[in-house]
PyMOL Python script that loads the backbone (N, CA, C, O; Angstrom):
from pymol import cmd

cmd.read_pdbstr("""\
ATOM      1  N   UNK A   1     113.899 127.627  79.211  1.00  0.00           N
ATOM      2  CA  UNK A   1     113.085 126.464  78.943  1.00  0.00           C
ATOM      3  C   UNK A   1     111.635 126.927  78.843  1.00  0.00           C
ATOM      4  O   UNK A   1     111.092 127.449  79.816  1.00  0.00           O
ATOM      5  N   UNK A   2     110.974 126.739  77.646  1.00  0.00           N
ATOM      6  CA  UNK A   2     109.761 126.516  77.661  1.00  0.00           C
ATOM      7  C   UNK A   2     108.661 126.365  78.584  1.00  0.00           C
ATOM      8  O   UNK A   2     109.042 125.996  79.694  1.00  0.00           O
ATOM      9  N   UNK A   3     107.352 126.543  78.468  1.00  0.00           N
ATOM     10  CA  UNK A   3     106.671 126.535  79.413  1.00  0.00           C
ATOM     11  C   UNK A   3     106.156 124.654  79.407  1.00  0.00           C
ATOM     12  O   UNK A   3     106.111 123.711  80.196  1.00  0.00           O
ATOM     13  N   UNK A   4     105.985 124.825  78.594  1.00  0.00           N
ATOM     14  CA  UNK A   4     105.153 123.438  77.100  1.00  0.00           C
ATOM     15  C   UNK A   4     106.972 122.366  77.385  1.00  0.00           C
ATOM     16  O   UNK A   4     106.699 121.168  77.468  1.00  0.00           O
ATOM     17  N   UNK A   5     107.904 122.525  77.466  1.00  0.00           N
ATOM     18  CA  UNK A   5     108.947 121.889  78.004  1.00  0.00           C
ATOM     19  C   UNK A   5     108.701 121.343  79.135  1.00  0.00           C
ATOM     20  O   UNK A   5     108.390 120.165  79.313  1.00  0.00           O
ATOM     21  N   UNK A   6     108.871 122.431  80.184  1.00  0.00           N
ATOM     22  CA  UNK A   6     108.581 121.747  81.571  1.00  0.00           C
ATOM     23  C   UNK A   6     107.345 121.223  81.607  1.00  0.00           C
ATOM     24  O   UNK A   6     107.741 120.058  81.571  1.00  0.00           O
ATOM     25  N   UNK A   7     106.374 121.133  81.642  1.00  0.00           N
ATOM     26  CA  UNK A   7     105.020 120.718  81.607  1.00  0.00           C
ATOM     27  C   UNK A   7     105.365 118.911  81.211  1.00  0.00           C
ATOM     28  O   UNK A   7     105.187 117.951  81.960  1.00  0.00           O
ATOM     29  N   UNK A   8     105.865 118.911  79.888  1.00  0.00           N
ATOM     30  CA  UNK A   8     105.927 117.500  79.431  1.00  0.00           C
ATOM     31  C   UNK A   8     107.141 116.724  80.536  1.00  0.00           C
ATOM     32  O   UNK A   8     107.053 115.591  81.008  1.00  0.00           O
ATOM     33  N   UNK A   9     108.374 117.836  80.777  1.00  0.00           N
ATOM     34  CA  UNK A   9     109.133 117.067  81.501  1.00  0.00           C
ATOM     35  C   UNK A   9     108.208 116.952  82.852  1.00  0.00           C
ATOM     36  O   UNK A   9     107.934 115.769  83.053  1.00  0.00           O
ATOM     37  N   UNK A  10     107.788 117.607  83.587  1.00  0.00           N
ATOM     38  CA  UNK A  10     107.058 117.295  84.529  1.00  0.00           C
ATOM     39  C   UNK A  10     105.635 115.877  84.486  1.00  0.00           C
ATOM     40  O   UNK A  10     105.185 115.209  85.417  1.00  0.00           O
ATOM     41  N   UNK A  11     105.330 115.872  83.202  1.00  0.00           N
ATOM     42  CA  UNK A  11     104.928 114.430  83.622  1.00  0.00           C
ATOM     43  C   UNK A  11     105.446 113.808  83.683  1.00  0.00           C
ATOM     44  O   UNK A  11     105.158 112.984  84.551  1.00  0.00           O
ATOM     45  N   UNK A  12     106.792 113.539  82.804  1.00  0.00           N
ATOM     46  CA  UNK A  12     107.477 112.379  82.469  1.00  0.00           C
ATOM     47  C   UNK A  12     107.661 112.273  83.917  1.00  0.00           C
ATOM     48  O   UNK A  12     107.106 111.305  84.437  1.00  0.00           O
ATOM     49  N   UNK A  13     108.375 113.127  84.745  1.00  0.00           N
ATOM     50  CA  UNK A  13     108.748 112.733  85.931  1.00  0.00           C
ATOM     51  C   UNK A  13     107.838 112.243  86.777  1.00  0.00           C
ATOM     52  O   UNK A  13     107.947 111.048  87.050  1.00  0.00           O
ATOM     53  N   UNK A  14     107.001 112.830  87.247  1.00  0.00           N
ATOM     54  CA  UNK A  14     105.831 112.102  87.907  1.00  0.00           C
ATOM     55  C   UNK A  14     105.146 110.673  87.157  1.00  0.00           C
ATOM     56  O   UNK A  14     104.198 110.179  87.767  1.00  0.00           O
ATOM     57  N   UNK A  15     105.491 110.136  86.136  1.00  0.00           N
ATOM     58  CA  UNK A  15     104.714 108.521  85.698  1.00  0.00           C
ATOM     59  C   UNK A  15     106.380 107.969  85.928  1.00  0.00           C
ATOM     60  O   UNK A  15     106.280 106.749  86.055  1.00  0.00           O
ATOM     61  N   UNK A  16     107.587 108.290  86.013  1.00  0.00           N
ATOM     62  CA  UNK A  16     108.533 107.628  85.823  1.00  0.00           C
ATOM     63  C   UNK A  16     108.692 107.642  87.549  1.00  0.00           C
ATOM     64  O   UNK A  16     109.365 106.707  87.981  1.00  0.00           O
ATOM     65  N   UNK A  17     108.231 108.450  88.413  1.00  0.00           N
ATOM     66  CA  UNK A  17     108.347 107.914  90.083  1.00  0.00           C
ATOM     67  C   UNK A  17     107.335 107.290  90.265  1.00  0.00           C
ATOM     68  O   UNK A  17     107.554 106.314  90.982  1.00  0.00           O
ATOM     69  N   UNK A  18     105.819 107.431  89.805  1.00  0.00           N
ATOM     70  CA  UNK A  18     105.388 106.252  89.881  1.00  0.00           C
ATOM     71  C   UNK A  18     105.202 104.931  89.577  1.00  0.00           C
ATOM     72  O   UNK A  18     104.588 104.098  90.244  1.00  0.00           O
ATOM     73  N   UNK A  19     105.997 104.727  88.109  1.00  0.00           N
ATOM     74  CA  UNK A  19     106.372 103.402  87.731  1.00  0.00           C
ATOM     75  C   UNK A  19     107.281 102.926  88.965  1.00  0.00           C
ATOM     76  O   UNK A  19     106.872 102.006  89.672  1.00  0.00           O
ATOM     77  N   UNK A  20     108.455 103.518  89.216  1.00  0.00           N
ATOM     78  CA  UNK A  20     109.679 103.207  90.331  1.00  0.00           C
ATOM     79  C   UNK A  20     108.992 102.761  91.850  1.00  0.00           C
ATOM     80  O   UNK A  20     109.457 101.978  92.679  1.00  0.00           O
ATOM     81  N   UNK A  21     107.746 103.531  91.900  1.00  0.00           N
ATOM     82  CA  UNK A  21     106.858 103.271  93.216  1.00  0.00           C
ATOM     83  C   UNK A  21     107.070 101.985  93.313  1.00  0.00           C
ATOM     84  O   UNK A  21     107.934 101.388  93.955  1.00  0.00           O
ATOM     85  N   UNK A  22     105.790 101.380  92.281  1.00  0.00           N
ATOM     86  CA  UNK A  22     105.141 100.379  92.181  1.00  0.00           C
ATOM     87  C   UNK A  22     106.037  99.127  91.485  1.00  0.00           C
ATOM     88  O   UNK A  22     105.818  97.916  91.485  1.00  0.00           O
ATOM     89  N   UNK A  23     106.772  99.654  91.090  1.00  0.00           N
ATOM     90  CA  UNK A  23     108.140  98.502  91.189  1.00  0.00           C
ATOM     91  C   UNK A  23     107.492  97.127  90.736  1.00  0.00           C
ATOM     92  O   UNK A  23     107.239  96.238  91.550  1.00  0.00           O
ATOM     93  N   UNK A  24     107.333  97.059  89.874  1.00  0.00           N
ATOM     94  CA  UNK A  24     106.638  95.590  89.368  1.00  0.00           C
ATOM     95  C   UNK A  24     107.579  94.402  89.476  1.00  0.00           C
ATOM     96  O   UNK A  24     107.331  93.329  90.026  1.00  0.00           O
ATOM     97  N   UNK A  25     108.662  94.755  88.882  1.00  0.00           N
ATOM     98  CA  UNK A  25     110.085  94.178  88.625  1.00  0.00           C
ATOM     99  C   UNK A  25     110.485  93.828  89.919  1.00  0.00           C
ATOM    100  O   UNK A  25     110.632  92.607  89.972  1.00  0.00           O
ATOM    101  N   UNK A  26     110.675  94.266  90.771  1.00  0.00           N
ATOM    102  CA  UNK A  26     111.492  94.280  91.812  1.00  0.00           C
ATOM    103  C   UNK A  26     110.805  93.357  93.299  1.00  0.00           C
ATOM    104  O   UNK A  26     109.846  93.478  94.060  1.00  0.00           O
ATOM    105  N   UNK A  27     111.737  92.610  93.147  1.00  0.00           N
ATOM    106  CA  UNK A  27     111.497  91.524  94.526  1.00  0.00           C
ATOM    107  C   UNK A  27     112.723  91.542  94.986  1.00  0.00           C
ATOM    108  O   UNK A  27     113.683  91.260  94.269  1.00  0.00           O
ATOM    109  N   UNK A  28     112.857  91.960  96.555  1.00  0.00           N
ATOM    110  CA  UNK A  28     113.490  91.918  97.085  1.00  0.00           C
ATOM    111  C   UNK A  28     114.192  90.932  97.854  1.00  0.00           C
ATOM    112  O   UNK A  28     113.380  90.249  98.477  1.00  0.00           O
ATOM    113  N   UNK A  29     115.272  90.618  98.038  1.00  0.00           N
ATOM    114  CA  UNK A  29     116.005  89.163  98.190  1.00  0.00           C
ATOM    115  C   UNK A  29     116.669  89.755  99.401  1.00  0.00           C
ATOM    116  O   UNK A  29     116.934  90.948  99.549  1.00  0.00           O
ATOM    117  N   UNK A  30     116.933  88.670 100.347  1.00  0.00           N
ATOM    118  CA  UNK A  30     117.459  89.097 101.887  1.00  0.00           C
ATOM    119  C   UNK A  30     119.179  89.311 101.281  1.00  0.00           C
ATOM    120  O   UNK A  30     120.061  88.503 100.990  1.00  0.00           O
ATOM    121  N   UNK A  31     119.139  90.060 101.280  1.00  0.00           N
ATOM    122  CA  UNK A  31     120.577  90.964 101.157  1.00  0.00           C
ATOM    123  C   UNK A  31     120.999  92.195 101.642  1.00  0.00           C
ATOM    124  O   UNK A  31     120.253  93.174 101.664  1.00  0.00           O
ATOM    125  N   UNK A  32     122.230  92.208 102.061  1.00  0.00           N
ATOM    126  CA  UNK A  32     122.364  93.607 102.446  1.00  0.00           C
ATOM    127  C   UNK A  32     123.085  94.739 101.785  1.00  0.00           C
ATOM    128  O   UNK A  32     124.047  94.478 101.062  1.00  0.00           O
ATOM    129  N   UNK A  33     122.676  96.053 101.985  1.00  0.00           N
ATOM    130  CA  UNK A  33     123.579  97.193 100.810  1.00  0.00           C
ATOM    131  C   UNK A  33     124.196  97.786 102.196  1.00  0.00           C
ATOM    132  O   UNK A  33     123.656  97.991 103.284  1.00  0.00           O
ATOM    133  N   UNK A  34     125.224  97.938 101.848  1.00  0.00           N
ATOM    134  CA  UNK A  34     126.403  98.293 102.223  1.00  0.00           C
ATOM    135  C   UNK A  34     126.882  98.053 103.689  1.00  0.00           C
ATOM    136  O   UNK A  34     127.420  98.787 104.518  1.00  0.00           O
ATOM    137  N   UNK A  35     126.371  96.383 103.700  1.00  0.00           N
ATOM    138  CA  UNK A  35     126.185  95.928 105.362  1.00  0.00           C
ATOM    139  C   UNK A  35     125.480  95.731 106.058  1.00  0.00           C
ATOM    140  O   UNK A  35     125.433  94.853 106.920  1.00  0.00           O
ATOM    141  N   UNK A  36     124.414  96.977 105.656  1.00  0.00           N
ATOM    142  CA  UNK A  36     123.597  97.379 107.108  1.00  0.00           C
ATOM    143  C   UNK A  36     122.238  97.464 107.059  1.00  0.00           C
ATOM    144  O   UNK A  36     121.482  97.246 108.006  1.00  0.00           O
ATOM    145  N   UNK A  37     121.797  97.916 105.481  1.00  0.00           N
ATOM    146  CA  UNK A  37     120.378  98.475 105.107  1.00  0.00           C
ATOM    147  C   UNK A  37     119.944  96.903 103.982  1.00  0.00           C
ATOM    148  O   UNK A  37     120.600  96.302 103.132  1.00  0.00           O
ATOM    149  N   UNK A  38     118.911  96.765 104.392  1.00  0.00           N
ATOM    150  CA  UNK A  38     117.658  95.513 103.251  1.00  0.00           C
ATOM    151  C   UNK A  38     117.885  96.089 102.444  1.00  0.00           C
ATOM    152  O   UNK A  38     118.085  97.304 102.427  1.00  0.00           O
ATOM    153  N   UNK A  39     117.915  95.101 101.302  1.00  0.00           N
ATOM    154  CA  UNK A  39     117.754  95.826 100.455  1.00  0.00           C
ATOM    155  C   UNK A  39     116.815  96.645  99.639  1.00  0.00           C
ATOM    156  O   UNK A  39     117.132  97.482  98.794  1.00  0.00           O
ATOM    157  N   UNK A  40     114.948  96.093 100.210  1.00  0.00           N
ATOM    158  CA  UNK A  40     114.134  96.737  99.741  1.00  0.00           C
ATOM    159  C   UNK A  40     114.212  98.494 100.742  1.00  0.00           C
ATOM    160  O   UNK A  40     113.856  99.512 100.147  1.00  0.00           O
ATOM    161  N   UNK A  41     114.507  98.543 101.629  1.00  0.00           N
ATOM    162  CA  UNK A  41     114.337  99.579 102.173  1.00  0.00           C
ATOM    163  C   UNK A  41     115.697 100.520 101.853  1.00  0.00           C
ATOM    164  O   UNK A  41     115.634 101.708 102.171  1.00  0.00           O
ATOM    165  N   UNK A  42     116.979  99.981 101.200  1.00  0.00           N
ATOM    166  CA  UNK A  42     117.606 100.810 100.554  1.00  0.00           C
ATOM    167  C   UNK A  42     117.328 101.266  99.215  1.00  0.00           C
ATOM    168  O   UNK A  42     117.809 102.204  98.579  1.00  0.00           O
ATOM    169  N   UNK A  43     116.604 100.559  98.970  1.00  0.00           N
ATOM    170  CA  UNK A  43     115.692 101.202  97.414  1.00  0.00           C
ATOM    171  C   UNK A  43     114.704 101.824  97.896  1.00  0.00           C
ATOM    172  O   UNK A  43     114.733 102.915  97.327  1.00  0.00           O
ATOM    173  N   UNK A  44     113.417 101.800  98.942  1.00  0.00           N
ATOM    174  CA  UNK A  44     112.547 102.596  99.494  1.00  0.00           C
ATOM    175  C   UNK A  44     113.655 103.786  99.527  1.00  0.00           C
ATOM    176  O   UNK A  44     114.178 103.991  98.432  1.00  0.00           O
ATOM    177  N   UNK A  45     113.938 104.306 100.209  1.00  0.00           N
ATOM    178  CA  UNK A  45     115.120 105.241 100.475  1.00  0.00           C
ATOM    179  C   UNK A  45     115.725 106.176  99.158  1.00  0.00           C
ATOM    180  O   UNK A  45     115.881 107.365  98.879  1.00  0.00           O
ATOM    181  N   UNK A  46     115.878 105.290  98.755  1.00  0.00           N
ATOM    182  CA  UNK A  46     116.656 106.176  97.176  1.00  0.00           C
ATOM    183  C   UNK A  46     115.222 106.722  96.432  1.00  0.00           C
ATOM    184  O   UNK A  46     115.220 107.713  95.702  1.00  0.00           O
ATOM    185  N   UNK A  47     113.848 105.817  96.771  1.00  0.00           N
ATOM    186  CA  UNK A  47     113.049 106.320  95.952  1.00  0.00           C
ATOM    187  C   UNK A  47     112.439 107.798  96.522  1.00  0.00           C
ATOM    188  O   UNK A  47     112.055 108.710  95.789  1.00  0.00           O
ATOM    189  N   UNK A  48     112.442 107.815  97.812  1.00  0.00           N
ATOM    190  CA  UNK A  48     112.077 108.961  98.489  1.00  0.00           C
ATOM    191  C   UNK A  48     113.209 109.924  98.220  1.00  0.00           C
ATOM    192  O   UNK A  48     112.813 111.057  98.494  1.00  0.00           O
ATOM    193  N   UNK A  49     114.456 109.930  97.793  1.00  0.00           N
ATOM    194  CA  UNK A  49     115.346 111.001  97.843  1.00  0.00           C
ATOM    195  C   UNK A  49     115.111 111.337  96.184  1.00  0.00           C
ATOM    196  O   UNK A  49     115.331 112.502  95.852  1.00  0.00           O
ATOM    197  N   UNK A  50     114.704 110.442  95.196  1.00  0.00           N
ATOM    198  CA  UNK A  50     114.521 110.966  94.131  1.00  0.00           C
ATOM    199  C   UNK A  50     112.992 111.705  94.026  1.00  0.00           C
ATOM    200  O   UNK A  50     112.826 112.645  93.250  1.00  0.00           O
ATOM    201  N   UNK A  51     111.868 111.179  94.901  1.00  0.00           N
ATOM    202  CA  UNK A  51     110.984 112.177  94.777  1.00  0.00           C
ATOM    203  C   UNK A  51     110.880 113.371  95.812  1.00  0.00           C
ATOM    204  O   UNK A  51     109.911 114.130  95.838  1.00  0.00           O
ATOM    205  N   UNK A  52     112.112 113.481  96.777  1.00  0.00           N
ATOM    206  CA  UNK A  52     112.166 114.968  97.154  1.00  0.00           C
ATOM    207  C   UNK A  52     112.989 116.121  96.080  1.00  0.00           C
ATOM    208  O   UNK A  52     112.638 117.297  96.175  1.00  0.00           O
ATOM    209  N   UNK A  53     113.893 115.814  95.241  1.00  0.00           N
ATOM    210  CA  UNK A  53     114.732 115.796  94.257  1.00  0.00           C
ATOM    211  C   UNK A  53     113.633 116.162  93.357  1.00  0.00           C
ATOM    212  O   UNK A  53     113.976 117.324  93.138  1.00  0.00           O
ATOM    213  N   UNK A  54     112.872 116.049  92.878  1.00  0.00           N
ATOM    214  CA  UNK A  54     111.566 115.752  91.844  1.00  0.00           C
ATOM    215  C   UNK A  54     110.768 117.221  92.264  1.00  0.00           C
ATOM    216  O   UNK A  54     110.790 118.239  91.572  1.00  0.00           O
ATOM    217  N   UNK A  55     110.193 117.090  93.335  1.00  0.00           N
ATOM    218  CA  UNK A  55     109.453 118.039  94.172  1.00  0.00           C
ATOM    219  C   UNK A  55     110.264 119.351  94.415  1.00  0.00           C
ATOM    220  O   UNK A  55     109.669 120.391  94.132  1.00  0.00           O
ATOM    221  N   UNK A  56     111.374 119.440  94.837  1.00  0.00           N
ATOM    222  CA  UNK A  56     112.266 120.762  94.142  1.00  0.00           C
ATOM    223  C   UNK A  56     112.132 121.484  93.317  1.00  0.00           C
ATOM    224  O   UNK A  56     111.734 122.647  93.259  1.00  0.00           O
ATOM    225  N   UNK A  57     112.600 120.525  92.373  1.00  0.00           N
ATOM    226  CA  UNK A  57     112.699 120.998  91.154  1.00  0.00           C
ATOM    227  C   UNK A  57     111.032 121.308  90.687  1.00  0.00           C
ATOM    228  O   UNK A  57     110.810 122.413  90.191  1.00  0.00           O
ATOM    229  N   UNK A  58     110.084 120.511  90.819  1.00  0.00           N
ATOM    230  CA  UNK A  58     109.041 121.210  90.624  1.00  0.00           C
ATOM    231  C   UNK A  58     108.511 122.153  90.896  1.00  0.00           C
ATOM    232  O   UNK A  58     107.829 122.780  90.085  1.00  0.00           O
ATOM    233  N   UNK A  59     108.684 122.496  92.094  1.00  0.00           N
ATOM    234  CA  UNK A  59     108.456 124.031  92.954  1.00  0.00           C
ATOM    235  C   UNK A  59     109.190 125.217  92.126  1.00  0.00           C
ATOM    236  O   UNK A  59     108.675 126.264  91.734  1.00  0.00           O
ATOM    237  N   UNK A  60     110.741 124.709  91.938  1.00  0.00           N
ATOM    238  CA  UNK A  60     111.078 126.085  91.358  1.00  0.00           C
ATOM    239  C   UNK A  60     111.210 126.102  89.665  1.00  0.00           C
ATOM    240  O   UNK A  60     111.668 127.057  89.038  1.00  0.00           O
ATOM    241  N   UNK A  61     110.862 125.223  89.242  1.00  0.00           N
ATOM    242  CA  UNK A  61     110.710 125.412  87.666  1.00  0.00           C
ATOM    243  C   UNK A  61     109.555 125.001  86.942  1.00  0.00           C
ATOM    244  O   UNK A  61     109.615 125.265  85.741  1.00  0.00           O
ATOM    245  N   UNK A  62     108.313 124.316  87.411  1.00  0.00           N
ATOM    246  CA  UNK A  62     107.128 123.953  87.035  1.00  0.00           C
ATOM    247  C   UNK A  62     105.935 125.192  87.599  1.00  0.00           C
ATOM    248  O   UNK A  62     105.135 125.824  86.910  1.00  0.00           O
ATOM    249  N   UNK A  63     106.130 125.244  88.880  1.00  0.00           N
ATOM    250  CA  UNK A  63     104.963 126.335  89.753  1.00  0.00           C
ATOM    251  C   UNK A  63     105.304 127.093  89.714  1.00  0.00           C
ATOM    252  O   UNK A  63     106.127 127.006  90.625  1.00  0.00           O
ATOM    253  N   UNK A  64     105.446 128.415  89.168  1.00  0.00           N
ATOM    254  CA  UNK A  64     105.721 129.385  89.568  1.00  0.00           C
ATOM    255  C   UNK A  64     104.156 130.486  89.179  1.00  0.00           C
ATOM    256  O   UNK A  64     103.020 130.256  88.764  1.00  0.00           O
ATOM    257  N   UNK A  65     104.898 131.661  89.580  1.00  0.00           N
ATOM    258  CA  UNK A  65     104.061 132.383  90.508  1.00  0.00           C
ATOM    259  C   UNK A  65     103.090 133.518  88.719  1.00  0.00           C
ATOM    260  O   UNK A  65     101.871 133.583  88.564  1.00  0.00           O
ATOM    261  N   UNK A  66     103.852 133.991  88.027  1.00  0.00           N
ATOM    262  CA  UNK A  66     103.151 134.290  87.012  1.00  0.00           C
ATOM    263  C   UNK A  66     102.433 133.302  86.099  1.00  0.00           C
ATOM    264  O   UNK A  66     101.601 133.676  85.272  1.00  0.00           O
ATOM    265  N   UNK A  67     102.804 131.949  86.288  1.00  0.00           N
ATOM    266  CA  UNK A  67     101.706 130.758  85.653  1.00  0.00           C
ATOM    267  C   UNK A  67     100.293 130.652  86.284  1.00  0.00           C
ATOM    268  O   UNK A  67      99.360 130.204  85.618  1.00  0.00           O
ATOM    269  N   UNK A  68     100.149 131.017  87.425  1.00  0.00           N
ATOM    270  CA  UNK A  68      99.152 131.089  88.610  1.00  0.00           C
ATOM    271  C   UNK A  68      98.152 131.683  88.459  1.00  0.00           C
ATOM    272  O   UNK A  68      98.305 132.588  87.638  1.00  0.00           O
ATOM    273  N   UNK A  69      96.977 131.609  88.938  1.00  0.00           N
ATOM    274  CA  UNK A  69      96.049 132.765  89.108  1.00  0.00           C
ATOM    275  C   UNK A  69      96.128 134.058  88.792  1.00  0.00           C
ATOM    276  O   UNK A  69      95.193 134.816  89.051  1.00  0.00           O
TER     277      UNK A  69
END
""", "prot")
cmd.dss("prot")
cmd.show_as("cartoon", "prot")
cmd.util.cbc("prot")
cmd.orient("prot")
């Protein structure tokens, strides 16, 4: 993959977790997912596992060490 690849995929990803942040759409209704969890905080949840997921992958295919200084 490209350098000019990852770069573009790397924004996309970072404006597409912060659209998901800020959740315009999304109002949360007293319901429960899978019993136990709100449902806004089971979406908080998924959003943090997709931006550790995100942050991975950025470390080992966006930063690396001959792009650097």
């Amino acid at each position: 993959m490209s350098s000019c690849t990852r770069l573009l995929l790397a924004w996309t990803g970072g404006i597409a977790l912060t659209v998901l942040h800020l959740a315009p759409w999304f109002e949360p209704r007293p319901r429960l997912v899978l019993g136990v969890l709100p449902e806004e905080l089971a979406y908080r949840l998924g959003w943090m596992v997709l931006a550790f997921a995100y942050l991975v992958w950025f470390t080992a295919s966006v930063w690396r060490e001959e792009d650097g200084a």
